[in-house]
Structure formats: structure tokens, C-alpha cells
C-alpha positions in Angstrom: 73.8 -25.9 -37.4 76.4 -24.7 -35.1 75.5 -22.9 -31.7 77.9 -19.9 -31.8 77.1 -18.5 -28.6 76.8 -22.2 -27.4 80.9 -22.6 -28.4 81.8 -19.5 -27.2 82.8 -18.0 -30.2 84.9 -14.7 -29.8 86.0 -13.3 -33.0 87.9 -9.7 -33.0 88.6 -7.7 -36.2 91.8 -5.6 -37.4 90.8 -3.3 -40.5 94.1 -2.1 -42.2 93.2 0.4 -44.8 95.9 2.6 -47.1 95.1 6.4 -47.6 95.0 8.4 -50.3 97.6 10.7 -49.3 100.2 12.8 -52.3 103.2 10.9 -50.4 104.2 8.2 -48.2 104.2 8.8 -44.6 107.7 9.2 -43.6 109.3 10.6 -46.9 108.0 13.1 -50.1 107.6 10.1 -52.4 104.5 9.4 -54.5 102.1 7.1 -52.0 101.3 5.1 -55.2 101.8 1.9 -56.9 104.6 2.3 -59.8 103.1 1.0 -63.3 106.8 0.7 -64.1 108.0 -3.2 -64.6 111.3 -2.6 -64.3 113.2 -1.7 -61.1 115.5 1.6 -61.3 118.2 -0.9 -58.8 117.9 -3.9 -57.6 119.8 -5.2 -53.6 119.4 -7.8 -51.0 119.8 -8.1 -47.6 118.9 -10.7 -44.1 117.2 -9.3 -41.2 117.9 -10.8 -37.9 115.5 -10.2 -34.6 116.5 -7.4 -32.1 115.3 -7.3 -28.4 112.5 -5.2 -27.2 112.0 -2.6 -25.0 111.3 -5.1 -22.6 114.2 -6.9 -23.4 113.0 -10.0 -25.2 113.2 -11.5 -28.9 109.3 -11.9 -30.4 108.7 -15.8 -30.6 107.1 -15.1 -34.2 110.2 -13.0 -34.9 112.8 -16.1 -34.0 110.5 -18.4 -36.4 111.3 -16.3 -39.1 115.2 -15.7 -38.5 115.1 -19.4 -38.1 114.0 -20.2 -41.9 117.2 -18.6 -43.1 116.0 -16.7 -46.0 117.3 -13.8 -47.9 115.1 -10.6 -49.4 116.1 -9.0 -52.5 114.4 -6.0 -53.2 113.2 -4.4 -55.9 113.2 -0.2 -56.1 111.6 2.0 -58.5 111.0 5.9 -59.2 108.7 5.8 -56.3 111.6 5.0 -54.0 113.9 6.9 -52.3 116.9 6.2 -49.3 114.3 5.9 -46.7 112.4 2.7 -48.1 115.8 1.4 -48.8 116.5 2.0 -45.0 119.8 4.3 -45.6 118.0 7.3 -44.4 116.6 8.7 -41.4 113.3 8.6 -41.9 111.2 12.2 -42.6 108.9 13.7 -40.3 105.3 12.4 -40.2 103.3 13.3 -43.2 100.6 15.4 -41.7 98.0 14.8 -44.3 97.9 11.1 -43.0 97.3 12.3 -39.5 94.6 13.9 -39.8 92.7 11.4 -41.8 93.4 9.5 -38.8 92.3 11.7 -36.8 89.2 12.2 -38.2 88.2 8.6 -38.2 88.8 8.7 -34.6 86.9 12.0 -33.8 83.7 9.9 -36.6 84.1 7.0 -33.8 84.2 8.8 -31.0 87.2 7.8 -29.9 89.7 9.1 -27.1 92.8 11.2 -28.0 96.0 10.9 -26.2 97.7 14.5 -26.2 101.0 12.9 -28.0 102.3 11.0 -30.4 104.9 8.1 -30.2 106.1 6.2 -33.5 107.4 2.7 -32.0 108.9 -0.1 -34.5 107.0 -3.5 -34.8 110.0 -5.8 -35.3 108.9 -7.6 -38.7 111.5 -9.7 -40.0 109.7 -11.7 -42.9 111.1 -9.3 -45.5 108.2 -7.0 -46.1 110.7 -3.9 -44.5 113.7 -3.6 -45.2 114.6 -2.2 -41.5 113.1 -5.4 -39.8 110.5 -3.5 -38.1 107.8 -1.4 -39.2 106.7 2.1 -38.0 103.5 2.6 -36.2 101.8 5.3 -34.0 98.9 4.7 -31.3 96.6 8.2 -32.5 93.2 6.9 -30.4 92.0 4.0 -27.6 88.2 3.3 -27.7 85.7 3.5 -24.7 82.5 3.0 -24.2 80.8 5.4 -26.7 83.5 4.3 -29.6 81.3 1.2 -31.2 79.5 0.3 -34.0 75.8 -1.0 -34.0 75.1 -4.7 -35.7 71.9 -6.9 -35.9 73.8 -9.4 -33.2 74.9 -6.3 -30.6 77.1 -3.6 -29.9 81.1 -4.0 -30.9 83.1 -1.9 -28.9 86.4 -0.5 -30.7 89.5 -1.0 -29.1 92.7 1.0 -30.9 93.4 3.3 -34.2 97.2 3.3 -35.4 99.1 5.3 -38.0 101.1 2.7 -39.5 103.3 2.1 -42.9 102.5 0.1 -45.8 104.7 -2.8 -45.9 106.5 -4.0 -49.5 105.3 -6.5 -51.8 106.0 -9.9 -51.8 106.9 -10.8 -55.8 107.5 -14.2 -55.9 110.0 -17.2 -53.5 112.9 -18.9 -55.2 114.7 -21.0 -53.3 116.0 -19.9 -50.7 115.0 -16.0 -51.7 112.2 -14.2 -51.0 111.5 -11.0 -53.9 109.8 -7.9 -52.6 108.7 -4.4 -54.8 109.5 -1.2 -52.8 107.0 1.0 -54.5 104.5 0.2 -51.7 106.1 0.2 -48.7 105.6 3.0 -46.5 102.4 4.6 -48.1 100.4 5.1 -44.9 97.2 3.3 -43.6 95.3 3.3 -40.5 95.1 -0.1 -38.9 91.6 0.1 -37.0 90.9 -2.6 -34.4 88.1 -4.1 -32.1 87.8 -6.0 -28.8 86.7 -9.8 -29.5 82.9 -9.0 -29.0 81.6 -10.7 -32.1 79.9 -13.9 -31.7 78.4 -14.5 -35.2 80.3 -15.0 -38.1 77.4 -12.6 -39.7 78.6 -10.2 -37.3 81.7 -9.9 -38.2 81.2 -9.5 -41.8 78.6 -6.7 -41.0 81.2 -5.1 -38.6 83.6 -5.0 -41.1 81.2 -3.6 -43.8 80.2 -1.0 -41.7 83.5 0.3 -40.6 84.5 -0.2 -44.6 81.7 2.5 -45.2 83.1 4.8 -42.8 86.4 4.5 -44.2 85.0 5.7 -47.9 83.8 9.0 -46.4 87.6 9.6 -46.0 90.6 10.5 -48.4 91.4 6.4 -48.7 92.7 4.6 -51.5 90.6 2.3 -53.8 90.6 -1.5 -55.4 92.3 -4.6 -54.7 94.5 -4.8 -52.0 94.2 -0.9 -50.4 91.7 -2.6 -47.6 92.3 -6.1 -45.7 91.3 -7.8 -42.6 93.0 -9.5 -40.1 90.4 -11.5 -37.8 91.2 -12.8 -34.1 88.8 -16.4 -33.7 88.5 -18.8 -30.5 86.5 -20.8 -29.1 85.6 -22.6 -25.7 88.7 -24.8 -25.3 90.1 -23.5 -28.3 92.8 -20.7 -28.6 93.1 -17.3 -30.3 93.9 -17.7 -34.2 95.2 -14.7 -36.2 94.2 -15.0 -39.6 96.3 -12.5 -41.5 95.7 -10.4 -44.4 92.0 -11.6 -45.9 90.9 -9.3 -48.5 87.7 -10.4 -49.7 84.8 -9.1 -47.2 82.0 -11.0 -48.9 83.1 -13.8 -47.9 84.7 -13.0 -44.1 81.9 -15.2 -42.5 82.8 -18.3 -44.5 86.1 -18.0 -43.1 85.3 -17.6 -39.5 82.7 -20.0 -39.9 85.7 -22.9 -41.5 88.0 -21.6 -38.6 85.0 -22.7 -35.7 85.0 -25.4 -37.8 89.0 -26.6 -37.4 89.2 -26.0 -34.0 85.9 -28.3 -32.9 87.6 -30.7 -35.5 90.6 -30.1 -33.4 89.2 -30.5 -29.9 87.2 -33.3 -31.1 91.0 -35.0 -32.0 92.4 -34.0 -28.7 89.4 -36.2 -26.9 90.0 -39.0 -29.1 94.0 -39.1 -28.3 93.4 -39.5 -24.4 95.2 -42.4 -23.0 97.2 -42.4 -25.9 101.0 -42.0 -25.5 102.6 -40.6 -28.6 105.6 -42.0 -29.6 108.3 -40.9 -32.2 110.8 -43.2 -33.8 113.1 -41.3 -36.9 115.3 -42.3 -39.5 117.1 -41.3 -42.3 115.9 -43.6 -45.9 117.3 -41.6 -48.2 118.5 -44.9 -50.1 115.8 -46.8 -49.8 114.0 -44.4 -52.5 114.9 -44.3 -55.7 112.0 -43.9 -58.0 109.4 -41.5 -55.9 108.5 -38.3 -58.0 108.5 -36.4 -55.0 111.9 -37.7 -53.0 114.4 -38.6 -55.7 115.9 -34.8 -56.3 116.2 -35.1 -52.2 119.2 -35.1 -51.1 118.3 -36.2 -47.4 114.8 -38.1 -46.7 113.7 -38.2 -43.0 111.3 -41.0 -41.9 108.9 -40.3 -38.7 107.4 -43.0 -37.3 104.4 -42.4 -34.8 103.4 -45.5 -32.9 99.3 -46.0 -32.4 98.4 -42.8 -35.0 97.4 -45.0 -38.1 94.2 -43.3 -39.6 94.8 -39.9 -37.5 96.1 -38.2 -40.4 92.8 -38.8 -41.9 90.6 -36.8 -39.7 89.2 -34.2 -40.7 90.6 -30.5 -39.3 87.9 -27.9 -41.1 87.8 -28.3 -44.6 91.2 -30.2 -44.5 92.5 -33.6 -43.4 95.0 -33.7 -40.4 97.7 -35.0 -42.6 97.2 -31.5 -44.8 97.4 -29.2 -41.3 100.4 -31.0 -40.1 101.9 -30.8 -44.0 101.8 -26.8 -43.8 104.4 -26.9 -40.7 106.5 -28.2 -43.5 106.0 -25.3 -46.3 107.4 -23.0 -43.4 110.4 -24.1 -44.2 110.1 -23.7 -47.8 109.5 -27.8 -48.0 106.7 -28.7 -50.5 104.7 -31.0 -48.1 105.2 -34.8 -46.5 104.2 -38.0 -47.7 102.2 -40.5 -45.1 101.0 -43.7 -45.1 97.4 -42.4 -44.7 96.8 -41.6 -47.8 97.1 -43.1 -51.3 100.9 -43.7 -51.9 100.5 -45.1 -55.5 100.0 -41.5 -56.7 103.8 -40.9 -55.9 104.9 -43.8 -57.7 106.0 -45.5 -54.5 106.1 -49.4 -55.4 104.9 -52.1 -52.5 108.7 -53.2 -52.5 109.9 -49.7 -51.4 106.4 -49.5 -48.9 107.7 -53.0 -47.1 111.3 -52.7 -47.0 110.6 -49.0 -45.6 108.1 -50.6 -43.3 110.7 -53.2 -42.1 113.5 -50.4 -41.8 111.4 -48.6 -39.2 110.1 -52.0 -37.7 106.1 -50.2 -38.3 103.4 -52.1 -37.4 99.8 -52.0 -38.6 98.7 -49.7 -36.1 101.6 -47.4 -36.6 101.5 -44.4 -39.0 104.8 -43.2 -40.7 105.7 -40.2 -43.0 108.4 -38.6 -45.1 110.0 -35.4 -45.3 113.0 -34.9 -48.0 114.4 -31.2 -48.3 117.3 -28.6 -46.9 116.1 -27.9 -43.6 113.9 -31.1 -43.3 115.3 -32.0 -40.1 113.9 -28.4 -38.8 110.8 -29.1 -40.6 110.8 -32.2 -38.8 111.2 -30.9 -35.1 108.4 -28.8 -35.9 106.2 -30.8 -36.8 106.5 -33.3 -33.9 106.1 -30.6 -31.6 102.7 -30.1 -33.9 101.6 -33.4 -33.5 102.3 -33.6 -29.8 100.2 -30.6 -29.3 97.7 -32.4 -30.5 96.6 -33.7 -27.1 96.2 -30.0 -26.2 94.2 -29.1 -28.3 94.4 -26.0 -30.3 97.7 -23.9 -30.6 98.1 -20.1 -31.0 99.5 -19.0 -34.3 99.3 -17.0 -36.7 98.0 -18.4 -40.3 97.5 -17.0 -43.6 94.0 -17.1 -45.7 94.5 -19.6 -48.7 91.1 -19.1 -50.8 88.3 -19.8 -47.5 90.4 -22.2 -45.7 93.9 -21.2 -43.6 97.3 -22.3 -43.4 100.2 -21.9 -40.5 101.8 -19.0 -40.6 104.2 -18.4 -37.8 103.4 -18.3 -34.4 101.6 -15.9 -32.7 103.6 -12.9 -32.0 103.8 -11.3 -28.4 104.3 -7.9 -26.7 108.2 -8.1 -27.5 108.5 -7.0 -30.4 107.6 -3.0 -30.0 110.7 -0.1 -29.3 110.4 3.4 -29.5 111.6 5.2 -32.6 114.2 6.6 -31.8 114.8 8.6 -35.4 111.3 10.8 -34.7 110.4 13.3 -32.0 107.2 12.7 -30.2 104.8 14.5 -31.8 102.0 17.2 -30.4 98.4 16.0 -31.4 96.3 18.7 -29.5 97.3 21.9 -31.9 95.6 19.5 -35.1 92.6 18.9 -33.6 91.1 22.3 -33.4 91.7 22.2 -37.5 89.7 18.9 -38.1 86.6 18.7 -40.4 84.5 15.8 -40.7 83.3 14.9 -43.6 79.6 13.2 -44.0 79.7 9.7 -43.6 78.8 7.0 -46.4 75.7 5.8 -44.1 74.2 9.5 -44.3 75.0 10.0 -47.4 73.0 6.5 -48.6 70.3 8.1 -46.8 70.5 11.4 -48.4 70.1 9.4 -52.1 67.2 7.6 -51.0 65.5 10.5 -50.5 66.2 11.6 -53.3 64.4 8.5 -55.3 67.6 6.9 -55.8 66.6 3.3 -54.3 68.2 1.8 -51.2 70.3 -0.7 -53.8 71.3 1.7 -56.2 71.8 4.4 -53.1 74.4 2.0 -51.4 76.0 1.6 -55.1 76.8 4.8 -55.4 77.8 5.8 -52.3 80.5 3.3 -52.1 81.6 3.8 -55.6 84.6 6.1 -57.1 81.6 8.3 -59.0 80.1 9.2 -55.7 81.3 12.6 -56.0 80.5 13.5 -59.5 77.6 12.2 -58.8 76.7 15.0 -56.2 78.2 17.3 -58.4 76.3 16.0 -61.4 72.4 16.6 -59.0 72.9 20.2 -59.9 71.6 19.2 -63.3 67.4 19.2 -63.1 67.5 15.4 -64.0 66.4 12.5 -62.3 69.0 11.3 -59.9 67.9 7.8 -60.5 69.1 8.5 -64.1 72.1 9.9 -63.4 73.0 7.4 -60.8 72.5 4.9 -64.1 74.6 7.0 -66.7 77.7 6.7 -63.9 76.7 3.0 -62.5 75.7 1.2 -66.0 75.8 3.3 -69.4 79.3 5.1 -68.7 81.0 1.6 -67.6 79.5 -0.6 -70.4 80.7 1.8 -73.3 84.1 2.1 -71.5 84.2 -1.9 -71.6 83.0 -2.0 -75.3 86.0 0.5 -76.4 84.8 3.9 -75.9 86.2 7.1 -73.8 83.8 8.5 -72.2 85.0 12.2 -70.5 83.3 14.5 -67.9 82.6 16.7 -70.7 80.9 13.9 -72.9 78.3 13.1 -69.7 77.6 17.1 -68.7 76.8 17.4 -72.2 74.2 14.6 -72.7 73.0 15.9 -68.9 72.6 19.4 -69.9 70.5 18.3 -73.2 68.2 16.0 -71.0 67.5 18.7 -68.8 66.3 21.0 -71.9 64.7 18.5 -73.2 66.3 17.9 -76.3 66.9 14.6 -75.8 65.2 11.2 -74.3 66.6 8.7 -72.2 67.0 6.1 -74.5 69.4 8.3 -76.6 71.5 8.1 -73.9 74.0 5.6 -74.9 74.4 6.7 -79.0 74.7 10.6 -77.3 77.8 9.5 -75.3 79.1 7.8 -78.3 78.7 10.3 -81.3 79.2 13.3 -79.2 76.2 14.7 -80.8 72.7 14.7 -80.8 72.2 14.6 -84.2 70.0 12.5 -85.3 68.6 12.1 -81.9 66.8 15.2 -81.4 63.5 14.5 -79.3 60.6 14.7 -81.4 57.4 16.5 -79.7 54.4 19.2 -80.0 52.6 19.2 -83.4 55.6 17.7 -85.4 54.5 14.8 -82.6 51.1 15.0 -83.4 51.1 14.8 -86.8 52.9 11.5 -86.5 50.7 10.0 -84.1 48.0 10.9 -86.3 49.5 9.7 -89.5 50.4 5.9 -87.4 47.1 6.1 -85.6 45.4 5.7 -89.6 47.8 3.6 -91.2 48.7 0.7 -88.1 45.2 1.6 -85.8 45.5 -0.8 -82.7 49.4 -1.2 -84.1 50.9 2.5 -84.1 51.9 2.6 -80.8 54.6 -0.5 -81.9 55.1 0.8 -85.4 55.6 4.2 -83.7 58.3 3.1 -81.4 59.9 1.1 -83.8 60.7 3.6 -86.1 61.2 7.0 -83.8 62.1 4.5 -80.4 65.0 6.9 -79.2 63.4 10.0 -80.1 60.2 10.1 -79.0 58.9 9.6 -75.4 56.6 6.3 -75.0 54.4 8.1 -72.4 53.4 11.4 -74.7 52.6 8.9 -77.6 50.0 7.0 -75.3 48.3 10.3 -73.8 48.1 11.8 -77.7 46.9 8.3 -78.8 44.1 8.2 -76.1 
């Protein structure tokens, strides 16, 4: 068991969430997905890094420029001149700021009087200007935090930012995006690096995700994701970007603590050791290899002293696979080293000793291949990689790949942010007088409970998209456990089996229940035959008379023969009391 607060785990949390606004946020486009497949034009376009307002080029922006690529883009009917980045952009779409607003007036958050839209230079494609839009609307203090079983965490900013575009598929040396997305407006909610359990952060993020559903946001896959800050004592900061899946936040932050120890635990083990490179190009010495003969140019490293380093393990990884990663930056498939099996790329023992003798390795010595266009940029990256090794752990930025992470870029800086200069600063004071906040998820969960909805069923609903039917459907003199179960379970398993099931069809097998012309058990074949026909509940003397009639003919049996025969029309508990 790991010792969290032992390690010095800090762990801070970005929450990006899209809204469910009627348009984007800086044009009168639809802020929806397109269901169309194809594209009404089609363009492409490289993006290059431009100096901040401090007068620097973002590291992390460089890193990208450097890999050469080119974006085409995709548009569609949701799309207009400003997503293409031909227009000025519109004004701010006012619906989105006060959503924003409100979640910052929920977490009791401070205010500043104006608005200023900067640009994030972001030159990986997903905005076709290089840089994405983004306003500061609040700053946390010491009231603005949210409650968890391990402590307090304190919130640190809320932005108003644009979606960015969608990343279709790499070929090549092209990278394809969709346009329908880009620039539907989310919040981007952050918190100062407080956590110290990996529990802890997954309970922070649930419980700003509940908050978020008490607000106009959009639902399903992809509308909320996380990025998560993690170090460690001796470690470094790690942005993972982008992680979607909240159930499982902890297992990531827990296989993060887990590199970096790995990590430190390498950097002890390499003091005293000098690393030396030797390179080469052996491009004719392979012939055969699956992986190297479509190369045009195969680069040997040599690293004196390293044999069985690449073996170690870095979290759920080995070494060899972290260091391999530095190489799909550059769009190169992976490396091949002498640490692990090279029979599975068909590399015979004559290629493995005439390469050996080329590069004069010795038994101690490790070596590895790289084959590929920019292989010899791949290359100096990775040597720098491997000679950070006696550091420790580097800053970066890396992407979540299942529960494990892979580089991303490094980490960007301060230089990347410029005014907009295409949008006027904006007056926040004359909105907030018109702000009203709606009841929050956590209330509302109460609020069910009370009702006899349990705590489960009570969380279900709250957080699901029939939460407000639902409080529209308690007008009906039903049980609210019942018609939490008609929304949660009976409407969504005949929808799966085939059927359409309206508003209409579940008011009208609510409005029978309440009369009492129906049981619960008829609930299902109701919504299906859109009658009650058939179904009618059976009770008083007509009741009676069959009790009677069972009671003689089955004795000890007639409750079962009973049920059998009138199950969905007669109630189970009036059948007992007549019985007895």
C-alpha cells in the first residue's frame, strides 16, 4: 500500500464541461454535433507558433510546429466563416455567460468587473486560427471549495472557453479534423493541487460533475473531461490531458504515482553512471525486419552500460515502452531494442552480430533502432529522454491511453496567452443582478429521498436526462418510487426491445394508476398496447367473488392459482387481506 501523504502526492483537477447553449459562443451556429457524414467543403492549412504578449514562443507550441504536420478540415451545415477562421469573430454569446456565471455565484466564487477574451496559442490542429479563445469570468478564495471525506479543496479559476474541433483520424503526414464542434462553448473549471488521495480526486470531480447538471450543460460521451495535474516528492507536475471516464480517475492517478516512484527509483539506480551515446546509420544492414524494411533510413543508438534498463518497469509500462512514445510524437511507430525479444521482428542472429560488430556493442551495452522520416528528430528526442533519466522525472504533458499515459508534448508555459484583439472587453456587473440559480443536484437528491425515492435510485435520477420529467411527472398522486422506475427501468428496456415510448404514452398509464384502474404490473403491456384493455384492475365484489370461487376449488393453493391467472390485474396484497 502506498503512503499518499507519505509521497507527497499533490494532484490538481481541470473540469472542462460543454454547455447546452442554441449556438456556439462566438457565432449564431447550432452548438451541436452535425449527424451529417459528409462535409458541405473540405480545406487544409499549417499553423506556425506566434509570440506572446510577453514576447516568447510556448515550448509546447515549438514541439508541435516542429512535427511538420498539415490539418485538413472538414466543415459542415453547422459551420460558418468564423470556425473556418475568415471572419471576425461575433460577440460573446450571452447565454454561455451566464451559465458561467452562475456556477461561479453556486461556488462562491469572486467576480472581476470585466471581461477579457485572450487567445491560447494551440497549434496541434484542433483551431484552425492556432489559438483558442478563452475568458477568465471568476478566481476562487477561501469560501469557493468543495467538501471531501479527505478535506477541503479549494477552487482556483472558472473560464469561458471554445470547444476545440475533432480529431478524425492521422495519415501520414496529415492530421483530419471535423468543424462541427469547434467553438460550442464550455466552462473549464479548475482547482489548486490540494488533493492528496487518488479517492479524492475522483470524489472532487464527482461532486463538481453534480453541480454542473443543475446547469444548462450538454450530455453523453465526450461533453465532460478531465484534465488532472499529479506530482510527487522528487517528482514533477504531469498534465494528463483529456480523461473522460470519471469512474476510473483514481486508477489513473494512482498508475501515475506509480511511474514516477518507478521513475525515481531509476534515477537512484543510474548514479555514478555516465551515459554514453554512440549513433549510426544501418540502413543496409537490414533487409528482412517486418518493421525496418519499408524504411528508407534506419538509425542505430548505442548506449554504453544501459543493458537491461529498458526493462524496468515505469508504472504499468517497461522503460523501453516510455522512451518508445518520444518516438510516435513524430508520427514514428515505435523503436526496436535489444531488451526485448528481437525474434518477434524477424531479425535473424546474423543481422543481431554483424549490427553488434557495426556499432562495436558490448554485453553491457544496450542498442536500439529507429527507421522513419523524421527519425533523426525522433532520435534527438529521445536521447535527451534518456539523459533525463538521471533527473528524475520530466514535466510534460501526456495523453490518457485506456488507464495508463503516453507523452504528449511538453508542458506548456505562460507564453502562449494574447489579448483578443477582435472583441471589446466586456461589462460583467450589469448580468449579475439578472442571475438565478437554479437548485443544485446535491439538494435535489435530497429532496427525492424524502420523498421515498432511496438514496441509489435518488442519485439515479437526479443525474439522469429524465430528472425533469420526473419532477414534472410527481404532480401525478403516484408513488415517486414508481415513477422514478417507469423513467429509470420500464421506459428504457422497451425503448431497447423496439418500442417508442412518448410523453403522452407514460402520462397516460400515470393518470390510470392514479385512478386506480390499473396495477403496477400492467405497467409494461400499458406502454406497449396504448390501452388498458384487457388490463383493467380487477377489485370490490367482482374481486370477492373470485377469491371465493379459488379459495373452494385450490384451498391452501388460490393465492398461486389466483395470481397466475389475473397476475397483472389484480393486487397481491387485497387478495391476502380478503383471503384471511
Amino acid at each position: 500500500m502506498i503512503d499518499y501523504k507519505k509521497i507527497g502526492l499533490k494532484v490538481g483537477v481541470e473540469i472542462h464541461q460543454r454547455l447546452a447553449t442554441k449556438t456556439k459562443l462566438f457565432c449564431n451556429c447550432p452548438a451541436e454535433i452535425s449527424e451529417d457524414e459528409k462535409p458541405t467543403s473540405e480545406f487544409s492549412r499549417k499553423l506556425r507558433p506566434t509570440a506572446s504578449e510577453v514576447g516568447r514562443v510556448d515550448k509546447a507550441a515549438m514541439g508541435e510546429f516542429l512535427k511538420g504536420k498539415e490539418f485538413v478540415y472538414y466543415s459542415y451545415k453547422n459551420c460558418c466563416s468564423v470556425e473556418t477562421d475568415s471572419q471576425f469573430p461575433r460577440k460573446l454569446n450571452r447565454e454561455a455567460l451566464i451559465i458561467a456565471l452562475q456556477l461561479a455565484k453556486i461556488l462562491k466564487m469572486q467576480i472581476p468587473d470585466e471581461l477579457q477574451i485572450m487567445r491560447k496559442v494551440v497549434i496541434d490542429g484542433s483551431n484552425t486560427a492556432g489559438y483558442q479563445r478563452s475568458g477568465l469570468i471568476a478566481v476562487g478564495d477561501e469560501n469557493s471549495s468543495i467538501e471531501t471525506k479527505f478535506g477541503k479543496v479549494h477552487i482556483q479559476e472558472l473560464e469561458l472557453e471554445d470547444e476545440s474541433a475533432t480529431k478524425v483520424k492521422e495519415v501520414g503526414n496529415k492530421i483530419y479534423y471535423r468543424l462541427d464542434r469547434l467553438g460550442i462553448p464550455l466552462v473549464e473549471l479548475s482547482c489548486y493541487p490540494e488533493i492528496w488521495h487518488p479517492e479524492q480526486a475522483k470524489e472532487f470531480a464527482s461532486k463538481i460533475g453534480l453541480i454542473l447538471r443543475s446547469l444548462k450543460v450538454q450530455r453523453g460521451i465526450g461533453t465532460i473531461r478531465q484534465d488532472v495535474n499529479i506530482s510527487v516528492k522528487g517528482g514533477a507536475r504531469i498534465e494528463i490531458k483529456g480523461f473522460q471516464d470519471l469512474r476510473n480517475l483514481n486508477k489513473v492517478v494512482e498508475n501515475e504515482v506509480k511511474r514516477q516512484l518507478d521513475l525515481i527509483s531509476i534515477k537512484k539506480g543510474l548514479e555514478g553512471i555516465k551515459i554514453k551515446f554512440e549513433q549510426k546509420e544501418v540502413t543496409k544492414l537490414f533487409k528482412k525486419c517486418k518493421e525496418l524494411k519499408s524504411k528508407e533510413k534506419i538509425l542505430c543508438l548505442k548506449i554504453e552500460g544501459f543493458s537491461g534498463f529498458f526493462k524496468k518497469k515505469s508504472g504499468n509500462l517497461t522503460l523501453g515502452k516510455e522512451i518508445a512514445n518520444y518516438a510516435k510524437f513524430f508520427g514514428i511507430g515505435g523503436i526496436i531494442h535489444s531488451d526485448e525479444d528481437l525474434e518477434k521482428y524477424k531479425i535473424s542472429l546474423k543481422e543481431i552480430n554483424l549490427l553488434k560488430k557495426e556499432i562495436n556493442c558490448k554485453e553491457k551495452d544496450l542498442f536500439f533502432l529507429i527507421g522513419g522520416e523524421k527519425s533523426e528528430l525522433a532520435l534527438e528526442a529521445i536521447k535527451k529522454r534518456i539523459l533525463f533519466l538521471k533527473d528524475g522525472v520530466p514535466e510534460e504533458t501526456r495523453f490518457a491511453e485506456g488507464l495508463n499515459t503516453i507523452y504528449a508534448r511538453e508542458l506548456p508555459g505562460s507564453a502562449r496567452m494574447y489579448p483578443e484583439t477582435d472583441l471589446p472587453k466586456i461589462e460583467v456587473g450589469k448580468y449579475l443582478d439578472k442571475i438565478k440559480l437554479p437548485e443544485i443536484l446535491e439538494e435535489k437528491i435530497k429532496k427525492f429521498q424524502k420523498l421515498g425515492v432511496g438514496k441509489e435510485i435518488s442519485e439515479q435520477i437526479a443525474k439522469s436526462k429524465e430528472r425533469q420529467i420526473f419532477e414534472e411527472f410527481l404532480k401525478y398522486r403516484v408513488e415517486p418510487k414508481i415513477i422514478a422506475d417507469l423513467l429509470l427501468n420500464k421506459k428504457k428496456f422497451l425503448e431497447r426491445e423496439g418500442y417508442k415510448i412518448d410523453k403522452e404514452d407514460l402520462e397516460f398509464v400515470l393518470e390510470k394508476l392514479e385512478k386506480g384502474k390499473i396495477i403496477k404490473k400492467a405497467i409494461p403491456d400499458v406502454l406497449v398496447k396504448k390501452s388498458i384493455k384487457g388490463f383493467e384492475k380487477i377489485y370490490g365484489k367482482e374481486l370477492k367473488k373470485i377469491v371465493s370461487e379459488f379459495k373452494k376449488k385450490y384451498k391452501e393453493k388460490s393465492v398461486e392459482e389466483i395470481m397466475k391467472k389475473y397476475g397483472k390485474r389484480v393486487s397481491s396484497k387485497e387478495v391476502l387481506e380478503l383471503l384471511r
